[in-house]
N, C-alpha and C positions, 0 to 999 in steps of 0.2 A: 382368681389367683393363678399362678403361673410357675411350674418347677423343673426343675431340673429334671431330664427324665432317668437318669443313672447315676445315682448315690455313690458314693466310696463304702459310705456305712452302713451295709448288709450285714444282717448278724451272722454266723455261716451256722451257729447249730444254736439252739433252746441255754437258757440257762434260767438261773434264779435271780439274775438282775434284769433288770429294766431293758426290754430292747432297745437298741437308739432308734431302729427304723420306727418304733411306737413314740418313742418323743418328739421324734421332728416330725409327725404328723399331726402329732397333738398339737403342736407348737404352731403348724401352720394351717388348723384349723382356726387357731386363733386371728391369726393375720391375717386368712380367706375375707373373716366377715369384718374387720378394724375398718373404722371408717374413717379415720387417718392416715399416715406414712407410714407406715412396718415394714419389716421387710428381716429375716432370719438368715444369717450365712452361715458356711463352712469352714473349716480347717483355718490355720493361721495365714491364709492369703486371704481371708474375708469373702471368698465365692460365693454369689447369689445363690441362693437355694431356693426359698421362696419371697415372693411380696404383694402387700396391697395394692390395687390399681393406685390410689391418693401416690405410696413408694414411687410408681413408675410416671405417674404425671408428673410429681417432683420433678424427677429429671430429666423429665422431655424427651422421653424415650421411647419407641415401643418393647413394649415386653418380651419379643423375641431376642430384640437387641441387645437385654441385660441379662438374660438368661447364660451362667457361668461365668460373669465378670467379677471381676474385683471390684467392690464397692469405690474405692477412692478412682480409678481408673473409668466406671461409670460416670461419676459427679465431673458437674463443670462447678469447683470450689475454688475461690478464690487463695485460700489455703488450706491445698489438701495436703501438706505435709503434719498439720495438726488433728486432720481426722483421722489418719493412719495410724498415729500417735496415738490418740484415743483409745483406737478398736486393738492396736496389739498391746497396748496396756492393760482395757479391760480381759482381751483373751490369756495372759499371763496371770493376773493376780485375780482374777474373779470377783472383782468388788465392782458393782454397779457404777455407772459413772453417771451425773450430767454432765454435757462439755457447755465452755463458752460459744456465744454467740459464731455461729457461722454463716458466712457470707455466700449464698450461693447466685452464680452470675446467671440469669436466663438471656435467652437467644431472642423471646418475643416479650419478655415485660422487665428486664434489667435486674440487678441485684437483691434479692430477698435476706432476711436477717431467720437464724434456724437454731433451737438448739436439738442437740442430741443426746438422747438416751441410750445409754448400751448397757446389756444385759448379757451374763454369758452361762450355755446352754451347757451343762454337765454330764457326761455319761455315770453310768450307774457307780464306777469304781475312782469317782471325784474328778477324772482326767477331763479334760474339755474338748468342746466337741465344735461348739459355733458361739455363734450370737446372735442375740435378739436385738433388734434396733427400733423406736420409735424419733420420725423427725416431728418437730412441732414449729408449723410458723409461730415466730413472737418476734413479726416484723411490724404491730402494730404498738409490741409493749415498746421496740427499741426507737419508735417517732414519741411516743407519750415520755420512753427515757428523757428526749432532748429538753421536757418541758416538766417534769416532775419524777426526778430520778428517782426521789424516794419511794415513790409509788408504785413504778413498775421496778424495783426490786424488790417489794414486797410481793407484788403477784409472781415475780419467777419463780423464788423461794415455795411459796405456796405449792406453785405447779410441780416441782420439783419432788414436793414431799408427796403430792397426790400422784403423779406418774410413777416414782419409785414405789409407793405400796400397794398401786395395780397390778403393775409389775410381780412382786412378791406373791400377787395373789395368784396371776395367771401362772407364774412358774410351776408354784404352789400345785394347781388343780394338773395342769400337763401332768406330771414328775406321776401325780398320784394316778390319775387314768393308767399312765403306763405301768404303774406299780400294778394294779387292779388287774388288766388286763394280761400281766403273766402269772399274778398268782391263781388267777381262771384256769389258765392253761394248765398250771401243775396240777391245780387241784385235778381235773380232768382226767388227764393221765397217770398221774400216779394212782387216784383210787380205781383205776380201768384197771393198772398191770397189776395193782393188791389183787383185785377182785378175781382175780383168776386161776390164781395158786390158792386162797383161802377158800375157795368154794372145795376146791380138791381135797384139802384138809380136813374140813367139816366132815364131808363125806366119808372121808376115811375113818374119823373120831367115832363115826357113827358107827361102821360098820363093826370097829372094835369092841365098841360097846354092848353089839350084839351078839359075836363068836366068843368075847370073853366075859361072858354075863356070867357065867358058874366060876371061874375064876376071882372074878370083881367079887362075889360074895363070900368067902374062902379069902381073902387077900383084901384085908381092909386099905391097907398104903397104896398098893395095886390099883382097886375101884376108887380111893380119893383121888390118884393123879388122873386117872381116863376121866374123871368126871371134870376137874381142873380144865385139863386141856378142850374140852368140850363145849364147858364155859369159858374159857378167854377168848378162844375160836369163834363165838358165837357173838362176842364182846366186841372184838377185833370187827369182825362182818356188818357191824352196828354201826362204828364209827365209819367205815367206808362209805356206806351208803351215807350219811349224813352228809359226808366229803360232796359223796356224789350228786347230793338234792342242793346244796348251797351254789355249787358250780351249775343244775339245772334253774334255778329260779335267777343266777345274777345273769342268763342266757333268757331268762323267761318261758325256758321250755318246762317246768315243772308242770305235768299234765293232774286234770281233776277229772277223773268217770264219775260222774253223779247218775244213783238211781235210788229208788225209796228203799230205807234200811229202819232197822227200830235200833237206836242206839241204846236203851236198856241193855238191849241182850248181848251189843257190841260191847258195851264194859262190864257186864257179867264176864263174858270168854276170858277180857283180859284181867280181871280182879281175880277167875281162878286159876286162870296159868302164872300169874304172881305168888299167890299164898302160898300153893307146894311149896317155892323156895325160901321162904322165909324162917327166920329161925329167930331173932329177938323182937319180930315188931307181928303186931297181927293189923289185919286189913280190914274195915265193917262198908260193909256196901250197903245204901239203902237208895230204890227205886223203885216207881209206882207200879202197881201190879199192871197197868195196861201198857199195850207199847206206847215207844215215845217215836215218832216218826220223822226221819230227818231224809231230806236230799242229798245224800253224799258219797264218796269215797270209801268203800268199807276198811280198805288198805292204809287208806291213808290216814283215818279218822281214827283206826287200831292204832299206829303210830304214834298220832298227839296223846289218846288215853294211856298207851303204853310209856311216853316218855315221861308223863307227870306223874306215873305210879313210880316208875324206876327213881325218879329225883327225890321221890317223897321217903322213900326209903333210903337212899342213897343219903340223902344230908339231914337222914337222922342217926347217927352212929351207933348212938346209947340204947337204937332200937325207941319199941311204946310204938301208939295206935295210928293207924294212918286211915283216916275218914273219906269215905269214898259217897257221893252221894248224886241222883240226876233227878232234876225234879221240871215240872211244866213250868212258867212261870209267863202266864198272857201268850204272845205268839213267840216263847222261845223257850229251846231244851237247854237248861243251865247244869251243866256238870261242875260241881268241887270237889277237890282235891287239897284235904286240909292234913297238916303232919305237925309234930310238936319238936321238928328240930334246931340245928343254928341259925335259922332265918335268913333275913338277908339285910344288912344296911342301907337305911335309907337311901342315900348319896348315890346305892347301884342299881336301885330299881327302876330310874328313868333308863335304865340302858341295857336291864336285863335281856330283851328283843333283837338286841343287835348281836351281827354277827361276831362270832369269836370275842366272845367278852364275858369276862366268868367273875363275879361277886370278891371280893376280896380276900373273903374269909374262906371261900369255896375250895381252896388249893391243900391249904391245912387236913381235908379232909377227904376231898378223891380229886385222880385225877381227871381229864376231859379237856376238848374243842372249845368250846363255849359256844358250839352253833346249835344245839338241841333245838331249844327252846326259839330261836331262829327260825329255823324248819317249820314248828311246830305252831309261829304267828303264822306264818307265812299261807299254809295248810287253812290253819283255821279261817284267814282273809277270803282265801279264795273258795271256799263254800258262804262269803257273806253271812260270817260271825265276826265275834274279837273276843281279846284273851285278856284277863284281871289277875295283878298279884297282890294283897293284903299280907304284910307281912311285916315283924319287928324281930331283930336280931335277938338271939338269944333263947326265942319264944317258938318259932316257927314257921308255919308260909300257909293261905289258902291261892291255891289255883282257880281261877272260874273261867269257864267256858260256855259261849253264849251261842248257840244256832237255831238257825230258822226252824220251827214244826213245821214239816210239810205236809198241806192239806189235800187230799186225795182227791177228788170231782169226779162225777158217775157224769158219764156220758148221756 
């Protein structure tokens, strides 16, 4: 592939739409590997930006030589008053176009028969930006025309509907890469510049809680808000990091420390640092008296135990018991996590795993991301487990959790 080396359209600062300079590179990674004629231009003079080699053998050209030309000014067309027509038609109204038969004249093999597809490339705020062009020889369908016209306009027709919803599709995945790749970005930075002031806060919450601990008990309204603020702070600090492990795993950088841990005693710590807060629901833990030995993360394995407690509690409003229980089961340590609240509908539980996607019913009752549980496949994947939901609206949810025992070897 072949491009122009100095764009127009440099974004100059970050924002929340789509870069262009991320579209037209999407775009002409696509046309890199087209083993076809494509070929993507600019602005309303149709400037070369990028093409397929097949693009530049079309026109008998070398590739230096078309590099910021006007497409109709590249082409030897025998009417290039109707291709120009075309491309600033489709770059005005944005509707896909096929055109008719084009005649293009060569220098060493004579006249070919061509149609064109033109497609037009969008910036974020609807304005247009280029276009996308596929040529297709159908200088075999327009000899078969001479001899069975009906024939080969039914394969045009055909092609026509198959080019246009390739088309569709490639626009499609471009648009959405670029979408992806800034909401990476933000996500990155904004939970970086949160994380820096709320750490300061916590701190502070802390210290408050400390010098005014005889105060707080003496001043019930007093110790309810230091305690508020202590907890939304600590709530707030939750979801950043969450921010921040989703932007880590769609980088790939989400790290695992595995060494031998006994997960008993890891969801003991966190089934007691739960209860204290509880006030309408109670927690029953049951796990075997010996350890259960796993190879993992102890931070990170806290995490998945910690967010299945919290949900469990969380999308039980009415309060009641939340079943906590880890057992051996052959070569694997299975944790559930079972609770008796709104459950989840069917129709949402092939999708509960994915990111930012929260249950239907879920909003009615707190708010949240929808990446937790995200995270928390994610975690489990990468220590070589997987995560189980059984659940019926109305009734409740079990969580399971499947990891390897690890077998210790004497030397």
């Amino acid at each position: 592939m072949w491009r122009i080396a100095k764009g127009a359209y440099e974004m100059k600062e970050p924002g929340a739409i789509p870069n262009p300079t991320d579209t037209l590179t999407a775009w002409c990674r696509l046309v890199e590997h087209a083993p076809v004629a494509m070929a993507v231009t600019l602005g309303e003079t149709h400037t070369l930006h990028c093409l397929s080699p097949a693009f530049a053998q079309l026109l008998d050209a070398a590739p230096l030589e078309l590099q910021g030309r006007c497409v109709a000014d590249a082409l030897a067309v025998a009417n290039a008053d109707e291709v120009v027509a075309l491309l600033d038609r489709v770059f005005a109204t944005g509707a896909a176009e096929v055109s008719a038969v084009f005649h293009h004249v060569h220098p060493h093999r004579g006249p070919d028969s061509y149609h064109w597809v033109v497609w037009r490339i969008g910036l974020g705020d609807g304005s247009p930006m280029g276009l996308a062009l596929q040529v297709q020889d159908v200088t075999p369908h327009e000899q078969r025309h001479n001899t069975d016209e009906a024939l080969a306009e039914h394969l045009r027709e055909v092609n026509e509907r198959l080019v246009l919803a390739g088309l569709r599709e490639q626009a499609a995945r471009a648009e959405a890469e670029a979408a992806l790749a800034v909401r990476d970005q933000f996500l990155a930075i904004a939970s970086h510049e949160l994380k820096t002031p709320l750490t300061s806060l916590i701190g502070y919450t802390y210290m408050l809680q400390q010098t005014a601990s005889t105060v707080m008990q003496s001043d019930e309204i007093f110790g309810r808000a230091v305690t508020l603020i202590t907890n939304q702070a600590n709530r707030l600090n939750s979801m950043i990091d969450q921010l921040l492990d989703v932007s880590r795993i769609s980088k790939g950088q989400l790290r695992i420390e595995r060494r031998p841990l006994d997960l008993g005693a890891l969801v003991t710590r966190v089934v007691a640092g739960i209860r204290i807060t509880l006030k309408q629901h109670t927690m029953s833990l049951t796990i075997p008296d010996e350890p259960v030995l796993v190879l993992g993360d102890d931070l990170r394995l806290e995490q998945v135990v910690q967010n299945l407690l919290s949900n469990a509690v969380k999308y039980s409003p009415a309060g009641g018991p939340v079943l906590v229980s880890l057992v051996r089961s052959g070569s694997e340590a299975l944790l559930e996590v079972t609770d008796k609240g709104i459950g989840i509908p069917a129709d949402a539980q092939m999708h509960l795993f994915d990111s930012f996607f929260r249950a239907p019913n879920a909003g009615h009752h707190t708010s949240g991301f929808g990446i937790g549980l995200y995270v928390v496949k994610e975690i489990v994947t990468q220590h070589g487990g997987r995560i189980e939901v059984d659940s019926t609206e109305g009734q409740g949810s079990t969580f399971r959790v499947a990891l390897p025992i690890h077998v210790e070897t004497t030397a």
